[in-house]
PQR file with spaces between the fields and no chain letter, atoms N, CA, C, O and H, PARSE charges and radii, in Angstrom:
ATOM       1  N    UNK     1       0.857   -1.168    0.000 -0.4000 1.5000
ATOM       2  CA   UNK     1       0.000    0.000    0.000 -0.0000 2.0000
ATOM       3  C    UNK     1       0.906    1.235    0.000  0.5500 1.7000
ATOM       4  O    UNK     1       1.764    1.576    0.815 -0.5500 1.4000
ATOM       5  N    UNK     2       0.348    2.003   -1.507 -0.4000 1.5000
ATOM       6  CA   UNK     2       1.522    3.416   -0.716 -0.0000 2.0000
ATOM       7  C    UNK     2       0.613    4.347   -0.602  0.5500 1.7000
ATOM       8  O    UNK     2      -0.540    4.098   -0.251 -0.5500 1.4000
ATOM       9  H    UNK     2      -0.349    1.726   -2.168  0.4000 1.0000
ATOM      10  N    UNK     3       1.181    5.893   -0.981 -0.4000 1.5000
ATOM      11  CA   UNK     3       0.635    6.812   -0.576 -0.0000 2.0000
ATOM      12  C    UNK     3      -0.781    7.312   -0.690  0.5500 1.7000
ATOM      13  O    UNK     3      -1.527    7.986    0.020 -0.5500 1.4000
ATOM      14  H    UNK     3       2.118    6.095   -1.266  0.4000 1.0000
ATOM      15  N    UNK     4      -0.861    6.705   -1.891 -0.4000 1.5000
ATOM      16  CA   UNK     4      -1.968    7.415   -2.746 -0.0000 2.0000
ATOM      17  C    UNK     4      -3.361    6.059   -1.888  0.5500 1.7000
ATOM      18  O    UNK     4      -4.528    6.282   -1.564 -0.5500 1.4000
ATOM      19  H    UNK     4      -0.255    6.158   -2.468  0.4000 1.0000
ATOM      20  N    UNK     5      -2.919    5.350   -1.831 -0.4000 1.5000
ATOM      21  CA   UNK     5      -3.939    3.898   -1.057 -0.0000 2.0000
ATOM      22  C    UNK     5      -4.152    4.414    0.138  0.5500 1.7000
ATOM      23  O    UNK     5      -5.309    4.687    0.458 -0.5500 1.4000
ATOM      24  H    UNK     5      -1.971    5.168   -2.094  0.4000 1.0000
ATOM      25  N    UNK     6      -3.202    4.620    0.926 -0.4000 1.5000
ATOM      26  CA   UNK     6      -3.714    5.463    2.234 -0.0000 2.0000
ATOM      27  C    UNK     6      -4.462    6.689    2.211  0.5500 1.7000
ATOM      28  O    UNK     6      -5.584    6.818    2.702 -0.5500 1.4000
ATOM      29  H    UNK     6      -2.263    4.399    0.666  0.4000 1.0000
ATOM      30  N    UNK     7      -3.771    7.633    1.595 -0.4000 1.5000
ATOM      31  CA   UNK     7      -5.211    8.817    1.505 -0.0000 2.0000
ATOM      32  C    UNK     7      -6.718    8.533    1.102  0.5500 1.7000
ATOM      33  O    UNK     7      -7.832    8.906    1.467 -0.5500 1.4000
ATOM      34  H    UNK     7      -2.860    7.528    1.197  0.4000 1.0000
ATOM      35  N    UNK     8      -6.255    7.807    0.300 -0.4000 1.5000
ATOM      36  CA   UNK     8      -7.680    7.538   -0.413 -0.0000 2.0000
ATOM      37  C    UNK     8      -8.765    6.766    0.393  0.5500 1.7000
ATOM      38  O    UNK     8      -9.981    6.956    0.424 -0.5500 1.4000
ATOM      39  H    UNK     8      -5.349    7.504    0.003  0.4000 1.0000
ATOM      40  N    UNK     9      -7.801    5.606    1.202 -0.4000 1.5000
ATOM      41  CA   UNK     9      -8.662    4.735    2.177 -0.0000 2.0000
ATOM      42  C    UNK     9      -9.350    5.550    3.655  0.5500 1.7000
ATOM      43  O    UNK     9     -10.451    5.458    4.197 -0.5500 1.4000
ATOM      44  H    UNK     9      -6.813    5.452    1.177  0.4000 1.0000
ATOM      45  N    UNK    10      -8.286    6.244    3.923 -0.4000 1.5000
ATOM      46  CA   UNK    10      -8.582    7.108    4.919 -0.0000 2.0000
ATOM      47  C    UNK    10      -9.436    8.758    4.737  0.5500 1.7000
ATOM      48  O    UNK    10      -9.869    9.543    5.581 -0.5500 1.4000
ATOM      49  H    UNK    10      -7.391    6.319    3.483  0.4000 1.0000
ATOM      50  N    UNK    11      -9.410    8.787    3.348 -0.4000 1.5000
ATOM      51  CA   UNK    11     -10.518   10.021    3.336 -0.0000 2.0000
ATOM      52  C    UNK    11     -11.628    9.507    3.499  0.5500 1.7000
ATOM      53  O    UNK    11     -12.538   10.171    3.994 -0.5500 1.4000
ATOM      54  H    UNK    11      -9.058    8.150    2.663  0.4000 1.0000
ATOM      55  N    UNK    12     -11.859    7.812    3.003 -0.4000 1.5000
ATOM      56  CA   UNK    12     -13.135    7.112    3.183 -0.0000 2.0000
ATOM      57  C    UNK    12     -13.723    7.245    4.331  0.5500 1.7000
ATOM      58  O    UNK    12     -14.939    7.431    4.387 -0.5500 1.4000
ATOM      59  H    UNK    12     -11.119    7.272    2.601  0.4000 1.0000
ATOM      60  N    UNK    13     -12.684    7.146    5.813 -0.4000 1.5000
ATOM      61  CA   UNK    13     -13.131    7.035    6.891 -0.0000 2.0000
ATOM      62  C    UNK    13     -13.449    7.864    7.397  0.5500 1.7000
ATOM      63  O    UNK    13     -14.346    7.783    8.236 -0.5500 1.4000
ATOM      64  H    UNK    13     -11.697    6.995    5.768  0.4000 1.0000
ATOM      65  N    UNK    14     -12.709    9.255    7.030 -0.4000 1.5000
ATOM      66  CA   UNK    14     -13.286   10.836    7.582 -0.0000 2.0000
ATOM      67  C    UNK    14     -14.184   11.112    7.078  0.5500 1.7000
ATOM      68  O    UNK    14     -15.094   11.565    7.773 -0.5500 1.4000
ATOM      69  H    UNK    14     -11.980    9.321    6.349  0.4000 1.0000
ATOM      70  N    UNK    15     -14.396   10.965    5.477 -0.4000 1.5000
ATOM      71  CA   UNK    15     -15.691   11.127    5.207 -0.0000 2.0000
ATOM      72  C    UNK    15     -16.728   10.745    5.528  0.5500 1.7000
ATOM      73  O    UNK    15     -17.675   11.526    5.432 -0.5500 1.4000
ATOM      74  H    UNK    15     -13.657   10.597    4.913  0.4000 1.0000
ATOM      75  N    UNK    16     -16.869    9.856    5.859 -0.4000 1.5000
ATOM      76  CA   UNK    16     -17.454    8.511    6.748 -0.0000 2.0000
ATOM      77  C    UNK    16     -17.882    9.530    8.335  0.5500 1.7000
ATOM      78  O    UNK    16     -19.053    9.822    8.576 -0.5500 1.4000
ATOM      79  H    UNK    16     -16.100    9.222    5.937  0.4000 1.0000
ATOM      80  N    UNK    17     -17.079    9.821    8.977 -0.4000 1.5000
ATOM      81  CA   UNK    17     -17.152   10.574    9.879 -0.0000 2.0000
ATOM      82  C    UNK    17     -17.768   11.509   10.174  0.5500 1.7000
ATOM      83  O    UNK    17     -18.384   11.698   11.224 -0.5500 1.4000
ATOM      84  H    UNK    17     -16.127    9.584    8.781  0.4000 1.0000
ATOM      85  N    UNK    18     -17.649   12.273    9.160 -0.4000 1.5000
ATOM      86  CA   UNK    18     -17.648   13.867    9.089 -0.0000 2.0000
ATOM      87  C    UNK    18     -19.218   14.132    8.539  0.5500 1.7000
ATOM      88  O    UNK    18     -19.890   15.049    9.010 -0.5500 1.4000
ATOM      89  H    UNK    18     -17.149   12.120    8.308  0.4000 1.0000
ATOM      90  N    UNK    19     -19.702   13.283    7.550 -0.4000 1.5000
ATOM      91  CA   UNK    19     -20.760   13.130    6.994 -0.0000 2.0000
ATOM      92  C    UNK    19     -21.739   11.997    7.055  0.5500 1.7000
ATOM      93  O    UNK    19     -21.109   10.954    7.229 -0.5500 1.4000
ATOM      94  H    UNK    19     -19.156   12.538    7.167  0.4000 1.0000
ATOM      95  N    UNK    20     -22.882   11.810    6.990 -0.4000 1.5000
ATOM      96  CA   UNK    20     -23.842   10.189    6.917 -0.0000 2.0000
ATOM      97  C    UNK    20     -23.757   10.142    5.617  0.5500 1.7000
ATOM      98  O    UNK    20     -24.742    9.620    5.096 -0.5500 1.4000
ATOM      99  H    UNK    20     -23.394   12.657    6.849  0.4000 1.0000
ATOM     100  N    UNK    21     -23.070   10.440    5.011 -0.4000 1.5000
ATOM     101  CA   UNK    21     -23.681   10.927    3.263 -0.0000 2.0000
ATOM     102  C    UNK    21     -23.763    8.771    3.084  0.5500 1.7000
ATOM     103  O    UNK    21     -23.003    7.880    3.460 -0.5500 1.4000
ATOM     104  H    UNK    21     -22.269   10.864    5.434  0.4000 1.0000
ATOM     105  N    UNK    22     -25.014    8.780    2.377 -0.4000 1.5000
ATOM     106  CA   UNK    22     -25.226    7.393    1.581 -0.0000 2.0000
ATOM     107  C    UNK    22     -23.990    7.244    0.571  0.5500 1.7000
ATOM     108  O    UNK    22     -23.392    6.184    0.755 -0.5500 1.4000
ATOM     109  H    UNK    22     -25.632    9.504    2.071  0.4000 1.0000
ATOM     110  N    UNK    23     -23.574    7.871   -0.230 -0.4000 1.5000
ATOM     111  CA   UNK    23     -22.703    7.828   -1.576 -0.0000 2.0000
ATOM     112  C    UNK    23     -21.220    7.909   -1.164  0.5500 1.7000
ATOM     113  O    UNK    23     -20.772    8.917   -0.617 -0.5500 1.4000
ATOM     114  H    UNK    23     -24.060    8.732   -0.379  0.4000 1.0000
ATOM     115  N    UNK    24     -20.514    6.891   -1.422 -0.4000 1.5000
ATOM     116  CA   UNK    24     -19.043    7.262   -0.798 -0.0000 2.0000
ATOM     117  C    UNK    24     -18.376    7.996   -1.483  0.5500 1.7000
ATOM     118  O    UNK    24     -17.379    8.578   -1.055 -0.5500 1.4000
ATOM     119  H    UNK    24     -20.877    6.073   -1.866  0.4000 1.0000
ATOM     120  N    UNK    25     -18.829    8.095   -2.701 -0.4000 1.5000
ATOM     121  CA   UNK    25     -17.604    9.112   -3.394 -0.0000 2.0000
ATOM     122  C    UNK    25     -18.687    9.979   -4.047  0.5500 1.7000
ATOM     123  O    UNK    25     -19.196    9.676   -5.126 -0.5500 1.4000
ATOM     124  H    UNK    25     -19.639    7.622   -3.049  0.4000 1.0000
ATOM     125  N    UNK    26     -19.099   11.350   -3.167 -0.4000 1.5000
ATOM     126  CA   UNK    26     -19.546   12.820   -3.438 -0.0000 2.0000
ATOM     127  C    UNK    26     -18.998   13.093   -3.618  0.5500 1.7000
ATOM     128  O    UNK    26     -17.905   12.596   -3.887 -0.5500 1.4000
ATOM     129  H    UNK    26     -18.685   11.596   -2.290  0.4000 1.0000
ATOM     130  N    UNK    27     -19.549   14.696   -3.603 -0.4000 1.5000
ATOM     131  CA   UNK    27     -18.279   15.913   -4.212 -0.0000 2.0000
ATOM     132  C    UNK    27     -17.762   16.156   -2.456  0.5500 1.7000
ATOM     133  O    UNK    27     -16.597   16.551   -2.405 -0.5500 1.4000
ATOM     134  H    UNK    27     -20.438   15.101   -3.384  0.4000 1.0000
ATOM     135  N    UNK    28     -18.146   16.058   -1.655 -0.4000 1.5000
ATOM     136  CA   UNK    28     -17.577   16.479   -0.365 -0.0000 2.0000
ATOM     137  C    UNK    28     -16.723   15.475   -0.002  0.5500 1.7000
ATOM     138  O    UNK    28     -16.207   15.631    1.104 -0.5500 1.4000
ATOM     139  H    UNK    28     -19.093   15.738   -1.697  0.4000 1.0000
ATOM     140  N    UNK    29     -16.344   14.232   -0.769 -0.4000 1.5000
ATOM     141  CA   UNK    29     -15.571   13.195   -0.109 -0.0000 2.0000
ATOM     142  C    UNK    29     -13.757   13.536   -1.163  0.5500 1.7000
ATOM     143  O    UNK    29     -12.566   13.427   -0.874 -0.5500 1.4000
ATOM     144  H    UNK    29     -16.764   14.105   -1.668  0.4000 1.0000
ATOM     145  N    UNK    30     -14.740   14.068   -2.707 -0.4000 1.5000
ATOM     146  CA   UNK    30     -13.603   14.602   -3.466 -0.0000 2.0000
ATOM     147  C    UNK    30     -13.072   15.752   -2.976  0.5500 1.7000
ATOM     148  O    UNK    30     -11.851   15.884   -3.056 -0.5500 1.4000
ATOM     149  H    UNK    30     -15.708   14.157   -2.941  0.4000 1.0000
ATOM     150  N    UNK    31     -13.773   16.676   -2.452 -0.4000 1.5000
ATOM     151  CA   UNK    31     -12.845   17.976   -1.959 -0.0000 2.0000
ATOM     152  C    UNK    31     -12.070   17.116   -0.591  0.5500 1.7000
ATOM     153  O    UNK    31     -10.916   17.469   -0.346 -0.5500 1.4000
ATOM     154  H    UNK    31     -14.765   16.569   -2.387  0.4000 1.0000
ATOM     155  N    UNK    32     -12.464   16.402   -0.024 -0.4000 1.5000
ATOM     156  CA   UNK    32     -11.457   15.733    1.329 -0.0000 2.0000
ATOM     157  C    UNK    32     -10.591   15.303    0.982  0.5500 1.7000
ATOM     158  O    UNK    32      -9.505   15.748    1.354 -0.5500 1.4000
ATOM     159  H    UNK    32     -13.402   16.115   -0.222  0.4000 1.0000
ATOM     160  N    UNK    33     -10.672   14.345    0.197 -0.4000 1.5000
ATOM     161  CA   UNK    33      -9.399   13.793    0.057 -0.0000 2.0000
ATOM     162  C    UNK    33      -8.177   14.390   -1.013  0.5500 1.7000
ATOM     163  O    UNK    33      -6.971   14.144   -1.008 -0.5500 1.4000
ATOM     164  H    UNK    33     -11.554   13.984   -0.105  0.4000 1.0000
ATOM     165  N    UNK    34      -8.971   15.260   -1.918 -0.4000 1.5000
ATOM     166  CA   UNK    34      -7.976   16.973   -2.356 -0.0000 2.0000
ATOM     167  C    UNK    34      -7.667   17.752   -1.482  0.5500 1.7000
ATOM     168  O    UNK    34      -6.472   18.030   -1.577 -0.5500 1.4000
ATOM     169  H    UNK    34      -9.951   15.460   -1.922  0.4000 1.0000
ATOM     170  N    UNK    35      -8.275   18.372   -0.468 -0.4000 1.5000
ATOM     171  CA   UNK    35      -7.638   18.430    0.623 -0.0000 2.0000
ATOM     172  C    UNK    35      -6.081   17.871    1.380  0.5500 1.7000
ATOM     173  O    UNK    35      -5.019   18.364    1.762 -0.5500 1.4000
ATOM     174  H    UNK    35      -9.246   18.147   -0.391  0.4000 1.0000
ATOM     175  N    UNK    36      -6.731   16.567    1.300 -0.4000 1.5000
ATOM     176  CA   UNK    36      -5.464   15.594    2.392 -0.0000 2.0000
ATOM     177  C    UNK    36      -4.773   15.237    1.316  0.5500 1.7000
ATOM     178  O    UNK    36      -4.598   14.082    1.705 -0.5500 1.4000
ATOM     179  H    UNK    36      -7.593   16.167    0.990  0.4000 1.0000
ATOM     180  N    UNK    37      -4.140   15.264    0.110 -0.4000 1.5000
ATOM     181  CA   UNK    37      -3.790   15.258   -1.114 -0.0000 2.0000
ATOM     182  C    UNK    37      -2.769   16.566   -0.673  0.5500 1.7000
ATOM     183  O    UNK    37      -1.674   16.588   -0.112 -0.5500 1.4000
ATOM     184  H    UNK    37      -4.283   16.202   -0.206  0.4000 1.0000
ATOM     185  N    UNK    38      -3.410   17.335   -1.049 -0.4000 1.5000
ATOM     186  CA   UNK    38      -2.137   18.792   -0.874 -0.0000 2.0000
ATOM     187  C    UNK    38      -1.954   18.701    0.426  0.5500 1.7000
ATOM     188  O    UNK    38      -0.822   19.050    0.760 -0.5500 1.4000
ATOM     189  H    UNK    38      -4.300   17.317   -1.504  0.4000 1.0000
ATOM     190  N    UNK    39      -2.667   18.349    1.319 -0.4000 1.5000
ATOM     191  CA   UNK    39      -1.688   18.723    3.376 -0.0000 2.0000
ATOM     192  C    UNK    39      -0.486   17.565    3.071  0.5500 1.7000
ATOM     193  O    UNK    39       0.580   17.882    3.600 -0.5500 1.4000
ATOM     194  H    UNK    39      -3.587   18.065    1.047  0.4000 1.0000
ATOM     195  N    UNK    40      -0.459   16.694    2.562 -0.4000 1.5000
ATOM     196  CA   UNK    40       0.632   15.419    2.645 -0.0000 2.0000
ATOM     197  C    UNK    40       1.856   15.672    1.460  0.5500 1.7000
ATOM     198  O    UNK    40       3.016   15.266    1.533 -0.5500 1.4000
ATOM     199  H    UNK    40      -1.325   16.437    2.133  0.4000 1.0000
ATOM     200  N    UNK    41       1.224   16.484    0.328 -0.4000 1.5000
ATOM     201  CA   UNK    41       2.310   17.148   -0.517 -0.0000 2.0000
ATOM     202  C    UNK    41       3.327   18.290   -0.112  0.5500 1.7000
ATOM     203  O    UNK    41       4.539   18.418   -0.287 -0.5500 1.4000
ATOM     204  H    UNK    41       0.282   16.813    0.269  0.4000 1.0000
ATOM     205  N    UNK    42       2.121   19.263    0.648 -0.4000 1.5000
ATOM     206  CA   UNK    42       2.997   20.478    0.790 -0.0000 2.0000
ATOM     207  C    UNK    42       4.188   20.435    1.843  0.5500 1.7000
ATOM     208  O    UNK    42       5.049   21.297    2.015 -0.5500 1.4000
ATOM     209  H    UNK    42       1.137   19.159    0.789  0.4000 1.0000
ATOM     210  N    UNK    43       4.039   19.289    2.471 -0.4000 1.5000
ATOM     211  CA   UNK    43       4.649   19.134    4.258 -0.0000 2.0000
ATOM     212  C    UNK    43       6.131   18.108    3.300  0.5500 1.7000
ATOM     213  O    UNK    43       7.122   17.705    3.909 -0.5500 1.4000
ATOM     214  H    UNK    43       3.340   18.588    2.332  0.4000 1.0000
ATOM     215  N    UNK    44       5.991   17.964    2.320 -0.4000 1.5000
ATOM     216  CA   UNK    44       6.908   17.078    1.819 -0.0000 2.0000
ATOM     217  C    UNK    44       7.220   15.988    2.087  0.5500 1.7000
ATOM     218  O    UNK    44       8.350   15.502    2.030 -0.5500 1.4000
ATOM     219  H    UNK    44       5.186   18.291    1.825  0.4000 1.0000
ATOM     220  N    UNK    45       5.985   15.369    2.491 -0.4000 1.5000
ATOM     221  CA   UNK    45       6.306   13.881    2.703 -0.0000 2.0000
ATOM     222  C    UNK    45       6.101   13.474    1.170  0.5500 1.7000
ATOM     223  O    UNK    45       5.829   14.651    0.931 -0.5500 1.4000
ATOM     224  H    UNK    45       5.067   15.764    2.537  0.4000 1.0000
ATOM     225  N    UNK    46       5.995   12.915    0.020 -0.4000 1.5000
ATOM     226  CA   UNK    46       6.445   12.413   -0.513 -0.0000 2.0000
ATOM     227  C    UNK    46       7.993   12.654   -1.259  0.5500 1.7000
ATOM     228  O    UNK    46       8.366   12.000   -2.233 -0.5500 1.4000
ATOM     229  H    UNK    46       6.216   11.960    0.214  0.4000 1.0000
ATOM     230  N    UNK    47       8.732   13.636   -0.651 -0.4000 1.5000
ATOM     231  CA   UNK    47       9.754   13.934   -0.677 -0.0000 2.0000
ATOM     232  C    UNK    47      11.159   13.336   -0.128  0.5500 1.7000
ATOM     233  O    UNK    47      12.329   13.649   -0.347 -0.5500 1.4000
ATOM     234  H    UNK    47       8.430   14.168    0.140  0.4000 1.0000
ATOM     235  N    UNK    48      10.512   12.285    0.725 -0.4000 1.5000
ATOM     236  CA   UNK    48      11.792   12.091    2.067 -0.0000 2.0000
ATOM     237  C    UNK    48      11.544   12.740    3.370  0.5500 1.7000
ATOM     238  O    UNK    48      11.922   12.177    4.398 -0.5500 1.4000
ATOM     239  H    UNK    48       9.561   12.031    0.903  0.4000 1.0000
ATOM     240  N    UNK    49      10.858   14.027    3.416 -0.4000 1.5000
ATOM     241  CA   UNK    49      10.858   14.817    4.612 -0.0000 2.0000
ATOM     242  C    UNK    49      10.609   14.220    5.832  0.5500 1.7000
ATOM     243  O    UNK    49      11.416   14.242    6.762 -0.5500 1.4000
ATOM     244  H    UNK    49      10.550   14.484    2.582  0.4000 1.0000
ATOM     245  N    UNK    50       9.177   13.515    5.880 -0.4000 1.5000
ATOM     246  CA   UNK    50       8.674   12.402    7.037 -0.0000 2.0000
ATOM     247  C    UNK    50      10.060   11.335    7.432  0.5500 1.7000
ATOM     248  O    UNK    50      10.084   10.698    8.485 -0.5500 1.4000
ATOM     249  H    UNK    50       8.521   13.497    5.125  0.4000 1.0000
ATOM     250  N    UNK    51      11.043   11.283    6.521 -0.4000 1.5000
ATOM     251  CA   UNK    51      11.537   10.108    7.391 -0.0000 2.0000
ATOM     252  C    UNK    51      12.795   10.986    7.742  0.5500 1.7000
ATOM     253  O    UNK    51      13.394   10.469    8.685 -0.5500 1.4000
ATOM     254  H    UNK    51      11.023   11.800    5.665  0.4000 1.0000
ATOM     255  N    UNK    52      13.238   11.837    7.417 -0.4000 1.5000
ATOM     256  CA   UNK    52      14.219   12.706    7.534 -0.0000 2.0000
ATOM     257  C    UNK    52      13.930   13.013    9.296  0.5500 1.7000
ATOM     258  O    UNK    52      14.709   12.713   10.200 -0.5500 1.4000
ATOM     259  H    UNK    52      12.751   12.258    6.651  0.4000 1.0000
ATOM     260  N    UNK    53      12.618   13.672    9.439 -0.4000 1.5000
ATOM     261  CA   UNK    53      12.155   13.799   10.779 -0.0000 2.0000
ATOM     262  C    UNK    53      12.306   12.909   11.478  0.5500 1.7000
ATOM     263  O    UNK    53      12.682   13.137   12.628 -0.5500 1.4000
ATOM     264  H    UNK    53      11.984   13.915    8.704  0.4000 1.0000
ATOM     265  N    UNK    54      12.025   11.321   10.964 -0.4000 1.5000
ATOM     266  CA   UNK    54      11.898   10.257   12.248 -0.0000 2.0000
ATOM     267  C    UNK    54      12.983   10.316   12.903  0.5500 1.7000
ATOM     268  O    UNK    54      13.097   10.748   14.050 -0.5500 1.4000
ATOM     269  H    UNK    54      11.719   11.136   10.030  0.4000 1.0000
ATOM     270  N    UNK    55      14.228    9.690   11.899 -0.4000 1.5000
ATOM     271  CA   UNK    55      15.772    9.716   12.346 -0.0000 2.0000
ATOM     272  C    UNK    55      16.301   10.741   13.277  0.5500 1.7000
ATOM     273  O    UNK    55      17.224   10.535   14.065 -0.5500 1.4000
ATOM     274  H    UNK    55      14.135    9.339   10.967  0.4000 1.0000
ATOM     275  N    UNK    56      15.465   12.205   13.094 -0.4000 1.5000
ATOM     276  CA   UNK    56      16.326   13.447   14.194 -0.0000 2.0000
ATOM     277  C    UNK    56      15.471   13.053   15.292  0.5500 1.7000
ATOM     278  O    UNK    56      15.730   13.880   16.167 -0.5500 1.4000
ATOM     279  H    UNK    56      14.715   12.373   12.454  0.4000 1.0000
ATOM     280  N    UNK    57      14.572   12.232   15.754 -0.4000 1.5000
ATOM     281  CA   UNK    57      13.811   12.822   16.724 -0.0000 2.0000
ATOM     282  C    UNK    57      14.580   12.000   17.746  0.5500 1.7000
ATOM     283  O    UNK    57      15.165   11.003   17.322 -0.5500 1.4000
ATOM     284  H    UNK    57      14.361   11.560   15.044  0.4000 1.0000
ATOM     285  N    UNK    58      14.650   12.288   19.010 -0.4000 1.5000
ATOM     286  CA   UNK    58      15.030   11.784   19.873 -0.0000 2.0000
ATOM     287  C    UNK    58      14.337   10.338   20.915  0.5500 1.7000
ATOM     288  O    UNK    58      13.602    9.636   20.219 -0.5500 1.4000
ATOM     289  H    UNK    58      14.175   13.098   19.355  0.4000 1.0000
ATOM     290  N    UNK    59      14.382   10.161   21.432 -0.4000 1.5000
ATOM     291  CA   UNK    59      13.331    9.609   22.462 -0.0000 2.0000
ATOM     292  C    UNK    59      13.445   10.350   23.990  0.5500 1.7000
ATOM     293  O    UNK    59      14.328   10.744   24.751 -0.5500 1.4000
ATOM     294  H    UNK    59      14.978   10.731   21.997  0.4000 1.0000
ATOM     295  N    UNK    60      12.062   10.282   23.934 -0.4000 1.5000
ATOM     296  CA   UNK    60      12.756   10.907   25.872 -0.0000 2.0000
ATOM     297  C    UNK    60      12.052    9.946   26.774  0.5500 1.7000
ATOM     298  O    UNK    60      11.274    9.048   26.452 -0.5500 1.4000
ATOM     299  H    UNK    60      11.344    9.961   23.316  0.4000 1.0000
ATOM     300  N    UNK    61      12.477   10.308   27.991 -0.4000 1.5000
ATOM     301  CA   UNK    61      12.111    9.475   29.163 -0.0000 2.0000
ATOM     302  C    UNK    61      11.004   10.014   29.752  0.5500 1.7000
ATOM     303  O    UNK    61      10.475    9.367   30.656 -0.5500 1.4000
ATOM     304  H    UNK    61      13.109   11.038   28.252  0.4000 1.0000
ATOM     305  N    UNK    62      10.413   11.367   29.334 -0.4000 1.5000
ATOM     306  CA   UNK    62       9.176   11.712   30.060 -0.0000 2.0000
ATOM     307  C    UNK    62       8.311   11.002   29.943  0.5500 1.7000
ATOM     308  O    UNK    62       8.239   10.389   28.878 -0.5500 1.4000
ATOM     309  H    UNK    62      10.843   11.893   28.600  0.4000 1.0000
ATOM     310  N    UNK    63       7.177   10.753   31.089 -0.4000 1.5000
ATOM     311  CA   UNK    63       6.222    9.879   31.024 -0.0000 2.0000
ATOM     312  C    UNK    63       5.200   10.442   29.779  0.5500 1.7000
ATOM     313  O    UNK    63       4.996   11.633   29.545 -0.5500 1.4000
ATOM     314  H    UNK    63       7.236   11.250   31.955  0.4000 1.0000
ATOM     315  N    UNK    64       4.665    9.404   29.110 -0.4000 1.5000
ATOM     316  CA   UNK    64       3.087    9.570   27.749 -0.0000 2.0000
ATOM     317  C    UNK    64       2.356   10.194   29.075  0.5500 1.7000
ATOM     318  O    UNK    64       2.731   10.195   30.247 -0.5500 1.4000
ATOM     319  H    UNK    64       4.830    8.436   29.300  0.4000 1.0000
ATOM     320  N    UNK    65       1.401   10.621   28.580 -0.4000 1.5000
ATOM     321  CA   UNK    65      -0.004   11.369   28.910 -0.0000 2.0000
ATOM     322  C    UNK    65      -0.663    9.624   29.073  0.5500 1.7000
ATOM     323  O    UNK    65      -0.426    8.945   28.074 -0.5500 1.4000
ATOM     324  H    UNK    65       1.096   10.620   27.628  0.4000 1.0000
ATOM     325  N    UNK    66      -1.196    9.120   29.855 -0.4000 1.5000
ATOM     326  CA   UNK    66      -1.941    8.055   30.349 -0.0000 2.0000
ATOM     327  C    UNK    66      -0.746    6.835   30.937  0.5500 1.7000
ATOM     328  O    UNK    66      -0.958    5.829   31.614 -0.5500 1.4000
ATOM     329  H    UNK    66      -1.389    9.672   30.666  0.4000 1.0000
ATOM     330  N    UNK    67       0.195    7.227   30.537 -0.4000 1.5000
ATOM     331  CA   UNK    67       1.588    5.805   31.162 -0.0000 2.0000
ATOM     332  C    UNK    67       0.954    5.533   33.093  0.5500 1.7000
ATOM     333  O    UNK    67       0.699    6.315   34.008 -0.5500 1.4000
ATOM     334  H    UNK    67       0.367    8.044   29.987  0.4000 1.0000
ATOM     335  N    UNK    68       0.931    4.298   32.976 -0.4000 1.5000
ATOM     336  CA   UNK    68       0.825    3.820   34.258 -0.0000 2.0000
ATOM     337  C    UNK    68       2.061    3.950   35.308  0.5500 1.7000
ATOM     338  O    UNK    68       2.167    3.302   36.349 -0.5500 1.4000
ATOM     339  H    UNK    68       1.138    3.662   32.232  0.4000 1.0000
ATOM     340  N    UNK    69       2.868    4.810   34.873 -0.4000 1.5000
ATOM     341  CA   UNK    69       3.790    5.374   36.070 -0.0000 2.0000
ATOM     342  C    UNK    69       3.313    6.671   36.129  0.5500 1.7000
ATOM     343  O    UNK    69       3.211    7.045   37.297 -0.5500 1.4000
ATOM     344  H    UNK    69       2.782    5.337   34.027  0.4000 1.0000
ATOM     345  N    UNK    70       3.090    7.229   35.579 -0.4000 1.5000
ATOM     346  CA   UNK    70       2.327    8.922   35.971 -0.0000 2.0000
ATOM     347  C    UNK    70       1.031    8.833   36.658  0.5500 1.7000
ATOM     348  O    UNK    70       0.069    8.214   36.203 -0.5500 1.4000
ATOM     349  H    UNK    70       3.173    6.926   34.630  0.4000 1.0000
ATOM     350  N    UNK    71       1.041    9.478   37.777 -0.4000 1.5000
ATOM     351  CA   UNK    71       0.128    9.884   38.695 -0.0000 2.0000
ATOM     352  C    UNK    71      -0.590   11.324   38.516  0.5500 1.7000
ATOM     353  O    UNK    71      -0.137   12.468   38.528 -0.5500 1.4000
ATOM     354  H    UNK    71       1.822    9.981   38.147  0.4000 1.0000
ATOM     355  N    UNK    72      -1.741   10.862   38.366 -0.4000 1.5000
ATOM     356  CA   UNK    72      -3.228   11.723   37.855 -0.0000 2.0000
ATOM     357  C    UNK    72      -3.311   12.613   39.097  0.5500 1.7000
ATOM     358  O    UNK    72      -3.247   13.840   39.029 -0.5500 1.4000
ATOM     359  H    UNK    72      -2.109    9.932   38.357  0.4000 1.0000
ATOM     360  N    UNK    73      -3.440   12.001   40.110 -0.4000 1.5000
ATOM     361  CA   UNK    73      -4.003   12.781   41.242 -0.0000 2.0000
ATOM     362  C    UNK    73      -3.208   13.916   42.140  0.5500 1.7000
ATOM     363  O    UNK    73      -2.431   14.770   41.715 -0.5500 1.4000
ATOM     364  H    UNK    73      -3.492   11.004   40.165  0.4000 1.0000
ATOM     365  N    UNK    74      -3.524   13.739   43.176 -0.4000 1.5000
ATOM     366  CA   UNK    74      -2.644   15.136   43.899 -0.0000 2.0000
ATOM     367  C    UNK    74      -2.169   14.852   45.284  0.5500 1.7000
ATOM     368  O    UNK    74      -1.678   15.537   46.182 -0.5500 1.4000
ATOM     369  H    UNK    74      -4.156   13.045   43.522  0.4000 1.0000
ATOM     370  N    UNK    75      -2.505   13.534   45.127 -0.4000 1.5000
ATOM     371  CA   UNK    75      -2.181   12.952   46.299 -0.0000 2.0000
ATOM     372  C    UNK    75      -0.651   12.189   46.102  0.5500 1.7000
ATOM     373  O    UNK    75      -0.138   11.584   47.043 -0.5500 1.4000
ATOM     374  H    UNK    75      -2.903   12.978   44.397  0.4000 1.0000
């Protein structure tokens, strides 16, 4: 699956979302996924950019937002 399979599958699901529309492929499912078409072009992921990012990112040791070592309360 590449790029173009994922947008396309996943505008299904926002559209899906976003709308009850009976017809899966309206004109509101074509402006979505033209939409998510240019947000995934302009950011340069089919460029290399997305993986360029993975490699710099670091990892850290701060706890995730829900990790069962972080404590919610105030106690």
């Amino acid at each position: 699956m590449g790029w173009r399979d994922l947008i396309h599958r996943l505008s299904h699901k926002f559209h899906a979302r976003l709308h009850s529309a009976p017809k899966e492929h309206d004109p509101r499912h074509l402006q979505l996924e033209a939409e998510m078409v240019n947000w995934v072009v302009s950011r340069g992921w089919l460029d290399g950019k997305l993986r360029t990012l993975a490699k710099s990112a670091k990892p850290s040791n701060a706890p995730v937002r829900g990790d069962p070592g972080e404590r919610g309360d105030a106690s």
